[in-house]
BAFI-3210 file (N, C-alpha, C; in Angstrom, 3 decimals, decimal comma, padded with zeros to 6 digits):
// residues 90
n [1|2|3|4|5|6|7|8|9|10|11|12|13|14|15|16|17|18|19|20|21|22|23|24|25|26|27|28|29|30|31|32|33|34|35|36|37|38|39|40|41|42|43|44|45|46|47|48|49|50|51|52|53|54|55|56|57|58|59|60|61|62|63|64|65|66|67|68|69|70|71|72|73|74|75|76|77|78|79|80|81|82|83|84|85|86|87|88|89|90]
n.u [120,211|119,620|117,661|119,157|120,662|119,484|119,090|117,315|116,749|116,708|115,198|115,850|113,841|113,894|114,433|116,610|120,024|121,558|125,129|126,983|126,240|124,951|126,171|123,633|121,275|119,730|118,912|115,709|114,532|112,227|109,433|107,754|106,035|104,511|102,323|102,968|105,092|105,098|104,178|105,403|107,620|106,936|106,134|109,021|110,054|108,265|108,857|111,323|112,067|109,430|107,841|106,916|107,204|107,906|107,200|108,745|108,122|109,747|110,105|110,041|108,948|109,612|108,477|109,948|108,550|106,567|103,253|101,744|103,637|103,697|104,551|101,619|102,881|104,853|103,398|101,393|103,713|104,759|102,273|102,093|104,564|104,507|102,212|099,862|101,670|103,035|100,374|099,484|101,898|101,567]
n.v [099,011|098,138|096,400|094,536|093,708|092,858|090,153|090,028|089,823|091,817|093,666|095,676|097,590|098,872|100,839|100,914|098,876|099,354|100,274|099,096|096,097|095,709|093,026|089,937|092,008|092,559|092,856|093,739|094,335|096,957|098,978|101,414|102,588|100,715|098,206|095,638|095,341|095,679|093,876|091,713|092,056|091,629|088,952|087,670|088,271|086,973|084,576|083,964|084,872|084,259|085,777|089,527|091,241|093,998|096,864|099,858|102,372|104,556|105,814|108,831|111,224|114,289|116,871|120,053|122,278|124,863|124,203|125,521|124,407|121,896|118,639|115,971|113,547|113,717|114,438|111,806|109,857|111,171|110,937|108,133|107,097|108,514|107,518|105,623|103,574|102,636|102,371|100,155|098,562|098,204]
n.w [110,265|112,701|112,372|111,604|113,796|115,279|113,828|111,822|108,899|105,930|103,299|100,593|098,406|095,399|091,960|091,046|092,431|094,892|095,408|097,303|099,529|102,785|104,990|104,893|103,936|101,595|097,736|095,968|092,556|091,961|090,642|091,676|089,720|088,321|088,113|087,638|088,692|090,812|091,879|091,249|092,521|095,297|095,000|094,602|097,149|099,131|098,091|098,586|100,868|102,909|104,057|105,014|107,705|108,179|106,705|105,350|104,166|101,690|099,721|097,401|094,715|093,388|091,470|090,720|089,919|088,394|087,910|086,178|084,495|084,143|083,743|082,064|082,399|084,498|086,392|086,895|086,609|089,289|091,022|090,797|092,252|094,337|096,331|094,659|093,834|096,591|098,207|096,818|097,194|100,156]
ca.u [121,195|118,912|116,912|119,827|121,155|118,222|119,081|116,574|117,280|116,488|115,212|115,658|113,325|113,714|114,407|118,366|120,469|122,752|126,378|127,111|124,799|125,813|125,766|121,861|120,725|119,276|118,071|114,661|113,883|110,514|109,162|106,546|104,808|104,036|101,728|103,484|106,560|105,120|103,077|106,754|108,547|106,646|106,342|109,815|110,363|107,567|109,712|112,744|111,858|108,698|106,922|107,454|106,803|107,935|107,282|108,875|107,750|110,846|110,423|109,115|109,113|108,990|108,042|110,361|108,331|104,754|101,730|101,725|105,037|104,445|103,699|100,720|103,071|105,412|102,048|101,111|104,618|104,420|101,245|102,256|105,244|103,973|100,640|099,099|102,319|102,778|099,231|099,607|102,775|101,138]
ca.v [098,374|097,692|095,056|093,595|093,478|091,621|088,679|090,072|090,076|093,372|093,933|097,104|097,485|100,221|100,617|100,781|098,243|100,246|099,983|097,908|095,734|095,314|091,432|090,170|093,215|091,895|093,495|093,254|095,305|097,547|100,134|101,769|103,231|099,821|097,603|094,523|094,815|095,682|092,520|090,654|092,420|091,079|087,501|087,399|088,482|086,307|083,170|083,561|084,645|083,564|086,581|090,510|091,684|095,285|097,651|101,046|103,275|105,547|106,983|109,642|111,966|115,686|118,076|121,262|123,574|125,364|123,528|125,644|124,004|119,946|117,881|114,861|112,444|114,199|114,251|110,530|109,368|111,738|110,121|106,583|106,775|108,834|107,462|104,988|102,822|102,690|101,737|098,580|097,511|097,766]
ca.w [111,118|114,060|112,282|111,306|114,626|116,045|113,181|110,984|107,007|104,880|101,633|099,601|097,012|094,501|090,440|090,752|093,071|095,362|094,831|097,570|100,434|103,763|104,963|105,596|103,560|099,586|096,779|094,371|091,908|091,982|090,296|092,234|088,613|087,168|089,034|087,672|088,999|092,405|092,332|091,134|093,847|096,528|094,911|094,951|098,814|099,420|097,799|099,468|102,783|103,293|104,663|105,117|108,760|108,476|105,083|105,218|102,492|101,609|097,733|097,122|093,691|093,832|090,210|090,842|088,743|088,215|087,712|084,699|083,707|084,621|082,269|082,721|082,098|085,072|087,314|086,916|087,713|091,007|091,912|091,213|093,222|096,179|096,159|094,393|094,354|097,651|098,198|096,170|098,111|101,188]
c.u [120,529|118,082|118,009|120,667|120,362|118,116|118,358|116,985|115,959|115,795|115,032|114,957|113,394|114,383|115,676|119,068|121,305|123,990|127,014|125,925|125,333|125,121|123,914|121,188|121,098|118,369|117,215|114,559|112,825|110,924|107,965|105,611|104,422|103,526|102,253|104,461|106,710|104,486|104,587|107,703|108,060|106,693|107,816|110,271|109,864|108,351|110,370|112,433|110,502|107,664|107,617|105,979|106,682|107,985|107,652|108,770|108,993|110,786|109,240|110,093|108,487|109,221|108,602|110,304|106,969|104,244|101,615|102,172|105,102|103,536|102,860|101,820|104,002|104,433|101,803|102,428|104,708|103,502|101,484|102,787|105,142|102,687|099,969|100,136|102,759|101,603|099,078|100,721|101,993|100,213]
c.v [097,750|096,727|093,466|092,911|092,666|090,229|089,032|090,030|091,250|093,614|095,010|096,845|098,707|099,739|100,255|100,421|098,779|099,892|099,004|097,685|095,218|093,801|091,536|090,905|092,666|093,032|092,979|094,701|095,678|098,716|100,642|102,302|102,245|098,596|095,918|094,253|095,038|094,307|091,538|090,799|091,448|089,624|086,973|087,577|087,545|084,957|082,617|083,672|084,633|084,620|088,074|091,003|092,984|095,807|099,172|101,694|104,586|106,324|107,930|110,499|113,148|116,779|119,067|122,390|123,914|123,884|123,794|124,826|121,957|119,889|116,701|113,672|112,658|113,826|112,518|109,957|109,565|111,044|109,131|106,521|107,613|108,374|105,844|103,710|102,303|102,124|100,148|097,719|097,057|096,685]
c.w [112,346|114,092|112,457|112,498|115,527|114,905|112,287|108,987|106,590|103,419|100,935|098,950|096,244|093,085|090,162|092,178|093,902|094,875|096,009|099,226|101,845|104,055|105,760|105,127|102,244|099,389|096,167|094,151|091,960|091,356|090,780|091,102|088,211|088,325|089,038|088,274|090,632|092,636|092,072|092,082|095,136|096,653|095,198|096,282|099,633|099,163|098,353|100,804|103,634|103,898|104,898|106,850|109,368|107,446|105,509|104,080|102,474|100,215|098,269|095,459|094,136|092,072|091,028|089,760|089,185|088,318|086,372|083,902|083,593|084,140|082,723|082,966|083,670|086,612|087,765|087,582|089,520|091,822|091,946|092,203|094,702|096,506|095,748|094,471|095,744|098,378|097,885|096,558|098,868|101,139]
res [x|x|x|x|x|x|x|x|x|x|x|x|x|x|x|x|x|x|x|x|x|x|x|x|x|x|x|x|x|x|x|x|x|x|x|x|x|x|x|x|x|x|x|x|x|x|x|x|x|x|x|x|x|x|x|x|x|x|x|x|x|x|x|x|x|x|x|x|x|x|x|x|x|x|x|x|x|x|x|x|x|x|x|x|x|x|x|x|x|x]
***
């Protein structure tokens, strides 16, 4: 609200679109696990508005089990999206 109140425009990025967007405030799709769609995210932000001046990193994934119990495939997601995705926005 405080960007938006200084005139600024918004852009969510995450896998699923909210349900609704307040005015000045757009959606792109991203998936922080897949390096393509972070590199398409940004092209598209980049298109329309010409430049990104502020990036807040907000996902995160959290495994609620052992170590024993989590699976690689469980692991890798975790790290993309706290980690290595994230990285490749910035």
């Amino acid at each position: 609200a405080a960007f938006r109140q200084q005139g600024d425009q918004v852009v969510i990025l995450a896998r699923n679109a909210p349900a609704k967007l307040a005015p000045g405030v757009h959606f792109v799709a991203l998936d922080l696990t897949e390096p393509s769609s972070i590199s398409h995210a940004i092209q598209v932000v980049l298109e329309r508005f010409g430049r990104i001046d502020v990036l807040v990193h907000n996902a995160g994934l959290t495994v609620v089990r052992s170590a024993f119990h989590t699976t690689a495939v469980e692991i890798s997601r975790s790290v993309a999206t706290n980690f290595s995705g994230p990285i490749l926005l910035t």
